[in-house]
C-alpha positions as CSV (number, residue, x, y, z in Angstrom):
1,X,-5.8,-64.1,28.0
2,X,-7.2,-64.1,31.2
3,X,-9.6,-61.1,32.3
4,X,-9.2,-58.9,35.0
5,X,-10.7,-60.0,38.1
6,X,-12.7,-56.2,37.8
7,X,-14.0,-57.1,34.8
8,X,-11.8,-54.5,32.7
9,X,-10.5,-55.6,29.6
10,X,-6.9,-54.4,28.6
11,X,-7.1,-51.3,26.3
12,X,-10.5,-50.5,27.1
13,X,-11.3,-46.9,27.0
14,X,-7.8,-46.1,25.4
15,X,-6.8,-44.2,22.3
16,X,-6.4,-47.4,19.5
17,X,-2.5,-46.1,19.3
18,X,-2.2,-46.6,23.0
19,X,-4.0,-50.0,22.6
20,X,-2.5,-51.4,19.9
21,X,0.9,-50.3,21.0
22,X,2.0,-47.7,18.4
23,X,4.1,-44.4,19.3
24,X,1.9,-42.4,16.3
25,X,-1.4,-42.0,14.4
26,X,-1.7,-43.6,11.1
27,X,-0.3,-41.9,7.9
28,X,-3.2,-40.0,6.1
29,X,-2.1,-38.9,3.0
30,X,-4.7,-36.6,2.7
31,X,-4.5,-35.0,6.1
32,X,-0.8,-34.7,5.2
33,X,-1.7,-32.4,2.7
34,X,-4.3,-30.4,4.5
35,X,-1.7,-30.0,7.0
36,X,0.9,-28.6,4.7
37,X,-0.9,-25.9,2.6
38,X,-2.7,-24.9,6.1
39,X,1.0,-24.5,8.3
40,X,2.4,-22.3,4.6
41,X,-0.9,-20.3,4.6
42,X,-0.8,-19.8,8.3
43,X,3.4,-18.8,8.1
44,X,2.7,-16.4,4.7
45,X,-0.2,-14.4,5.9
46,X,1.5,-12.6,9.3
47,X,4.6,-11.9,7.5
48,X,2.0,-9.7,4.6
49,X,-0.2,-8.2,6.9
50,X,3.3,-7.2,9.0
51,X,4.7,-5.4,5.8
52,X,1.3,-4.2,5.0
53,X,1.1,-2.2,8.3
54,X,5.2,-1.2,8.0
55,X,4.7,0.1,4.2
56,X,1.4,2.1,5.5
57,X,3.5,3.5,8.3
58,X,6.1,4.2,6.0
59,X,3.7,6.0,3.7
60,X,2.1,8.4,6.1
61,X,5.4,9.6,7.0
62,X,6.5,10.4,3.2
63,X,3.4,12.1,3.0
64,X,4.3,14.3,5.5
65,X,7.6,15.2,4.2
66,X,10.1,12.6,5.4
67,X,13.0,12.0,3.0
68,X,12.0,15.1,0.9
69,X,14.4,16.7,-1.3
70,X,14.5,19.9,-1.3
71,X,13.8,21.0,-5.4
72,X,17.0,23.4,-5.0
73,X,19.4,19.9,-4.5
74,X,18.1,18.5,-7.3
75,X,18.5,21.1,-9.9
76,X,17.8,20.3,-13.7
77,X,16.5,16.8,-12.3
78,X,13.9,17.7,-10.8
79,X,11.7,17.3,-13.5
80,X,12.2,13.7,-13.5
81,X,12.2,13.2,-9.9
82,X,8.0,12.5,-8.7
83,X,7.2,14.5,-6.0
84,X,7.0,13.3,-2.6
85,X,3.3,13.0,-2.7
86,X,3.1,10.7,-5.7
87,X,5.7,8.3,-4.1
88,X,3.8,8.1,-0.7
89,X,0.4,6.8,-3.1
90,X,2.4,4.5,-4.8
91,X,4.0,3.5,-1.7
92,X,-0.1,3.3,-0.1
93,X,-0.8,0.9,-3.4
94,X,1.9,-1.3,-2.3
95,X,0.6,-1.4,1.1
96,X,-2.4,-2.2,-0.1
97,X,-1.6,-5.4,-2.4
98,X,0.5,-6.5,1.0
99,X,-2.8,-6.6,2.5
100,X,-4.9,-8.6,-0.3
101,X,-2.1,-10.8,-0.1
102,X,-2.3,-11.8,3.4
103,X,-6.2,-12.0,3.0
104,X,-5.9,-14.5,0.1
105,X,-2.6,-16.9,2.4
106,X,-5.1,-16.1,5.6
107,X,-7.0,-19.0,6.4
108,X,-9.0,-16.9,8.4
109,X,-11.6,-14.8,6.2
110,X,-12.9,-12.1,8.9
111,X,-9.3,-11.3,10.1
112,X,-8.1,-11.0,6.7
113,X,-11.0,-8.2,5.2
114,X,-10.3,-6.7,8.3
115,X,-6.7,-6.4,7.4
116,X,-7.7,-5.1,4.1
117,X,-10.1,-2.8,5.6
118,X,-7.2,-1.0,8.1
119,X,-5.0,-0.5,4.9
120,X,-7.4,0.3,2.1
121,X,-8.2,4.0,3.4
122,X,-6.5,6.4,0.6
123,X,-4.1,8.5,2.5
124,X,-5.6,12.0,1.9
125,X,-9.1,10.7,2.8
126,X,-10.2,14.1,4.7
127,X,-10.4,16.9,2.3
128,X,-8.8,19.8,3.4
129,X,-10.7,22.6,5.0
130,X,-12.1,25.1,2.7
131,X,-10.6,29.0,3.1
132,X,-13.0,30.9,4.6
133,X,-14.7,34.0,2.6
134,X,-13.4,37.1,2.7
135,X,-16.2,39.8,4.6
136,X,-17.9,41.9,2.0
137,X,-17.5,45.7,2.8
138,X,-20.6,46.8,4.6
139,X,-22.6,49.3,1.6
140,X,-22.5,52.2,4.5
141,X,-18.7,52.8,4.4
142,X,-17.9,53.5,0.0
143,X,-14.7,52.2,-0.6
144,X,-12.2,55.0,-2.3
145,X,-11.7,54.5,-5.6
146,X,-8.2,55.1,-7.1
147,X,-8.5,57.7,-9.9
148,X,-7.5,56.4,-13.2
149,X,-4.7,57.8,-14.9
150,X,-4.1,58.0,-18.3
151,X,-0.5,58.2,-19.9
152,X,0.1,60.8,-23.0
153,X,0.4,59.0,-26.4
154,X,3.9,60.0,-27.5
155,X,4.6,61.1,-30.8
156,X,7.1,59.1,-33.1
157,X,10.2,61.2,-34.2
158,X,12.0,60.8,-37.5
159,X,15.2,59.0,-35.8
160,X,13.1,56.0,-33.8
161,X,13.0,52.8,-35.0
162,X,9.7,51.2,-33.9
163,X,11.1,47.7,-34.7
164,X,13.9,48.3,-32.5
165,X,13.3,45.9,-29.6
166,X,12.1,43.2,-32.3
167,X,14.9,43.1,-33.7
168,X,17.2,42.9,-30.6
169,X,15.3,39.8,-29.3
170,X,15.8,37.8,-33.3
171,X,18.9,38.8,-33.3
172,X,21.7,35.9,-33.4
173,X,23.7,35.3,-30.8
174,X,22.0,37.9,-28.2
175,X,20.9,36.2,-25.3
176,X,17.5,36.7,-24.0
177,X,15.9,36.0,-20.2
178,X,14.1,33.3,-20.2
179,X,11.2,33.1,-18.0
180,X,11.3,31.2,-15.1
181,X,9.3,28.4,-15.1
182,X,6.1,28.1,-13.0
183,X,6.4,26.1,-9.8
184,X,2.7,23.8,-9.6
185,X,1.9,23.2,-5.8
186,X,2.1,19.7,-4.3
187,X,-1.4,18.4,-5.1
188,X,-2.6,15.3,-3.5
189,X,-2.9,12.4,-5.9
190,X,-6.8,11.0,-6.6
191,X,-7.6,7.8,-4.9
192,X,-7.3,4.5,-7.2
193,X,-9.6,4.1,-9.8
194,X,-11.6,1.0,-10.9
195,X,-8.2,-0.3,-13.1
196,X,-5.7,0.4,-10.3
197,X,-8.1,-0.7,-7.6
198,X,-8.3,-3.9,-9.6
199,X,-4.7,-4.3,-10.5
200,X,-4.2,-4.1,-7.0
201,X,-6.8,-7.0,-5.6
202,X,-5.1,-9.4,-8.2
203,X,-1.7,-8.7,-7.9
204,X,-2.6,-8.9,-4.2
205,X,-4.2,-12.4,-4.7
206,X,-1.5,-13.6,-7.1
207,X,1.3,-12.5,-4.8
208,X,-0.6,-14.2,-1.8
209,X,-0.6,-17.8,-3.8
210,X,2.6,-17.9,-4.9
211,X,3.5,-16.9,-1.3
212,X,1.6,-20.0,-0.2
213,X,3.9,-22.4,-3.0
214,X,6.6,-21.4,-2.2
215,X,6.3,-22.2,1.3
216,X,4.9,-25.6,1.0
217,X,8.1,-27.4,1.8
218,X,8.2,-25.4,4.9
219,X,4.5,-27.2,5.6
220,X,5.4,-29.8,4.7
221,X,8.2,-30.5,7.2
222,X,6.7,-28.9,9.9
223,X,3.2,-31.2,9.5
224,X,6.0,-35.0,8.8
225,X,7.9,-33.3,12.0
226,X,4.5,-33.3,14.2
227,X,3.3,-36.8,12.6
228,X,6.7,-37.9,14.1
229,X,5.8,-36.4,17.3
230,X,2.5,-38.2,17.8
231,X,0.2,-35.2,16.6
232,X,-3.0,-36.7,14.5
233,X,-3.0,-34.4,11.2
234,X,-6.4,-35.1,10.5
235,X,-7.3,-32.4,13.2
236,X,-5.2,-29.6,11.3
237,X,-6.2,-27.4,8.8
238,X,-10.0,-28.5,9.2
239,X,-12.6,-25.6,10.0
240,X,-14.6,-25.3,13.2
């Protein structure tokens, strides 16, 4: 072939596909592969962090009473049913395997600690403010003191049966009151402890891998359907 009277040569300074006529890069098998647990991790890890943030959403606002039953609805259930406190924790711990999930399918490792850093918090983080102490009387003004009264013993009489009211309560078939049954106030559960805080940073990194599999075929159709397109693979999936 004759050269061009400029002295350029045909091809030169062209990509080799251009030159040598081809419509696509050459098939890496390798780079495929790259390509297709990269495009899973980078589908998985937005949808986790998004139901991270939802179920943390959803958790503040259990925690402040939305959805409550009132304990009157519930009647002779209500010992059964957890309170809405406990459910907004476990609801939190949810929110916060979510998040170690996305951090494990995340290819990025700062954005995914800083996910799991926004959802960690425990919900009742702030302690409450402490009641402030009553004023002690000033020692100037003496406080009255109510006198103490005494009541007469009473003398048995012949007729009186001390055993009287024991008797009326073993009695069979009389019915007695029974006492009503203390109502505990809504505590705030304790933050996680070592076990729960480490069930929850491996069921978070379990759930994030099997995210990740069971994606692949999704990466792997999206990285044939851009090697069809012309896009080189060995560029995907590779870090800066």
């Amino acid at each position: 072939m004759a050269d061009s009277p400029l002295g350029n040569r045909p091809g030169k300074n062209r990509p080799e596909i251009w030159a040598s006529g081809g419509q696509r890069p050459p098939f890496d098998l390798r780079a495929l592969g790259r390509a297709t647990v990269f495009l899973s991790r980078d589908l998985i890890a937005p949808l986790h962090a998004w139901s991270a943030r939802r179920m943390r959403r959803a958790a503040i606002n259990v925690k402040n009473g939305a959805g409550r039953i009132p304990a009157d609805k519930l009647g002779r259930a209500e010992r059964f049913v957890p309170s809405h406190l406990r459910v907004a924790a476990w609801m939190q711990n949810l929110a916060a395997t979510l998040s170690h999930a996305s951090a494990t399918a995340d290819p990025d490792v700062k954005r995914g600690n800083a996910l799991v850093a926004e959802i960690g918090p425990h919900l009742w983080t702030e302690a409450p403010p402490a009641p402030e102490p009553e004023p002690a009387p000033s020692p100037d003004t003496p406080e009255a003191v109510a006198p103490v009264v005494l009541t007469e013993p009473t003398i048995p009489q012949p007729g009186d049966d001390p055993l009287a009211s024991i008797r009326d309560e073993i009695a069979p078939g009389v019915a007695r009151p029974k006492a009503g049954r203390p109502v505990a106030p809504d505590t705030p559960p304790a933050p996680p402890g070592p076990v729960t805080t480490g069930a929850i940073q491996v069921g978070g990194y379990l759930l994030g891998l099997a995210s990740v599999a069971i994606a692949l075929p999704y990466g792997l159709a999206r990285s044939l359907w851009l090697w069809v397109g012309g896009r080189d693979l060995k560029g995907i999936g590779r870090d800066d």
